[in-house]
C-alpha positions in Angstrom: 0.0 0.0 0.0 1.0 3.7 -0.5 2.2 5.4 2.4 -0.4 7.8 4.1 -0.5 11.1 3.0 -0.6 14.0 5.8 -4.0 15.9 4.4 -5.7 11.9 5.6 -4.7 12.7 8.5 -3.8 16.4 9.4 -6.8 17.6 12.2 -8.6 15.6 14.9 -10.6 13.2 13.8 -9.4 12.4 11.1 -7.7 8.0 10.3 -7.3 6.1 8.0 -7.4 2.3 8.7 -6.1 -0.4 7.0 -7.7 -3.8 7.6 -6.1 -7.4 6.8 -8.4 -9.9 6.1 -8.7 -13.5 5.2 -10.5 -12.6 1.8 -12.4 -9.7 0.3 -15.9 -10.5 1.8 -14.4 -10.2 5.3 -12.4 -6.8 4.6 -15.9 -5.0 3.0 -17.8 -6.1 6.0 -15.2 -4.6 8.2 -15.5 -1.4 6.4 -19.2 -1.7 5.9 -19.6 -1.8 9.7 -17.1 1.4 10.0 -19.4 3.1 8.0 -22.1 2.4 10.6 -19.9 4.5 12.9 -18.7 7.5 10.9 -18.2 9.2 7.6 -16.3 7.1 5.3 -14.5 7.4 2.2 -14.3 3.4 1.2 -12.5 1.7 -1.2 -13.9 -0.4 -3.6 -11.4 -3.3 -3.8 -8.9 -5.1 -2.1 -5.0 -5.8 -2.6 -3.1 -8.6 -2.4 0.8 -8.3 -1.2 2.8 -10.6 -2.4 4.2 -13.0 0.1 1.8 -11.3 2.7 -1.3 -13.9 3.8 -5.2 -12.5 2.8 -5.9 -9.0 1.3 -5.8 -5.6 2.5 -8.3 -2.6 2.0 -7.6 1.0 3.3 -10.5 3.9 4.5 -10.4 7.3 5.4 -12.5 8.1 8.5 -13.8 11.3 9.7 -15.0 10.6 13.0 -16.5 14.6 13.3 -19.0 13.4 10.6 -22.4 10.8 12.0 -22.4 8.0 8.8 -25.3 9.5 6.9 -23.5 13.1 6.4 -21.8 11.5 3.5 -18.3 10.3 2.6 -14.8 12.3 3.3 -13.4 14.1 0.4 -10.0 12.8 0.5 -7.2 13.1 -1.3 -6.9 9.3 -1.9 -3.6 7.7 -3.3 
C-alpha cells in the first residue's frame, strides 16, 4: 500500500485504517460496519501483497461526521 498522506490525517478526527483480512468478503464487511460508525471514504477493492497472507483494504475516517453526512473528500492515493 501507498504510504499515508498527511492531508488523511492532518486535524482531529481524522484515520485512516487499513484492515487485513482472510478474503475480500471479510475486509468489505469490516468497512461496511465502520461506516455504521462514521463518515467514510471506502474503497472499492482489495489488494493482495505478495508473500503477505489474505488481502488488504484501506478507508479514510472522519469521526466529526455521523455516517449518513456523506463520505470524506479525500485526497486518496
Amino acid at each position: 500500500m501507498r504510504p499515508v498522506n498527511e492531508a488523511h490525517v492532518a486535524e482531529t478526527g481524522l484515520a485512516v485504517v487499513e484492515v487485513a483480512a482472510h478474503d475480500d468478503r471479510t475486509a468489505l464487511a469490516v468497512q461496511e460496519l465502520l461506516a455504521t460508525l462514521c463518515a467514510i471514504a471506502p474503497d472499492e477493492r482489495t489488494t493482495r501483497e505478495p508473500g503477505e497472507p489474505g488481502v488488504r483494504l484501506r478507508c479514510f475516517l472522519d469521526l466529526r461526521q455521523a455516517p449518513d453526512a456523506g463520505a470524506v473528500d479525500a485526497d486518496r492515493p
